[in-house]
N, C-alpha and C positions, 0 to 999 in steps of 0.2 A: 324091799320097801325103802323108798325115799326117804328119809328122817328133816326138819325141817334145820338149816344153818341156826337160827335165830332164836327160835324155842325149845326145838327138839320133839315137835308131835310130828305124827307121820302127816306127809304130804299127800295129795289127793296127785292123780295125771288125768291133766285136762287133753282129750285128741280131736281134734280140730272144732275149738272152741274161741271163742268174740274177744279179745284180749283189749282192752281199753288201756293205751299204754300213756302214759304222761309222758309229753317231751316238754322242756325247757323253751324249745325253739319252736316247736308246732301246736301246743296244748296238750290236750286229749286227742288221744290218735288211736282210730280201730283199727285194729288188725284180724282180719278174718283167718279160719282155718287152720291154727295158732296150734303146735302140739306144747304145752309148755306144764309144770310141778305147780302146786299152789298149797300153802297150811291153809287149812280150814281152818285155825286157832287164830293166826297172826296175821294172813294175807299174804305173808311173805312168799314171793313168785321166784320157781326158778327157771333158766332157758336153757335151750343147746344151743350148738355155733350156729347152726342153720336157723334157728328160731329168732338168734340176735340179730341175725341175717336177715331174716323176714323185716323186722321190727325196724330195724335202719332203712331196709330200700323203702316200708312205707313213710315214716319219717322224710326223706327226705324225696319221696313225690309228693306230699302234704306241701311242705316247703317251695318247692320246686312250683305247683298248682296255684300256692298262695301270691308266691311274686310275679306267675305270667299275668292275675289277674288287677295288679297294683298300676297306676300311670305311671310314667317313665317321669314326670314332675316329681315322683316321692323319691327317685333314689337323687344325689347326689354326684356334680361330676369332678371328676377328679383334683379339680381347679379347688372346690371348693373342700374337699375331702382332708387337701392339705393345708389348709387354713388352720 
């Protein structure tokens, strides 16, 4: 049994469940098929390598998705970068 870092109740194991993960840079970001620890007390979530692994390559196709759809007018060119 999992024990939770943060309050100390046993953890649930979630295996291949909807993982609504908060990025900084992307929002709210799903990630499907998710094996990952959760307190049912506190929220508190925990992962494996492969699962942080999961969690980054979709992050950063979110990312990645978001800027193909942007005009090339939003980014800035170099000229002015260094202003």
């Amino acid at each position: 049994m999992t024990l939770c870092p943060s309050c100390g109740k046993p953890m649930t194991e979630i295996r291949g469940g909807r993982l609504n993960y908060p990025s900084r840079f992307a929002g709210l970001v799903a990630v499907h098929e998710m094996d990952y620890w959760q307190c049912p007390a506190c929220g508190e979530q925990e992962f494996t390598p492969d699962g942080v692994g999961q969690i980054e390559a979709r992050v950063a196709a979110v990312v990645a998705e978001w800027l193909q759809r942007q005009p090339l007018s939003s980014f800035l060119s170099p000229k002015e970068a260094a202003a």
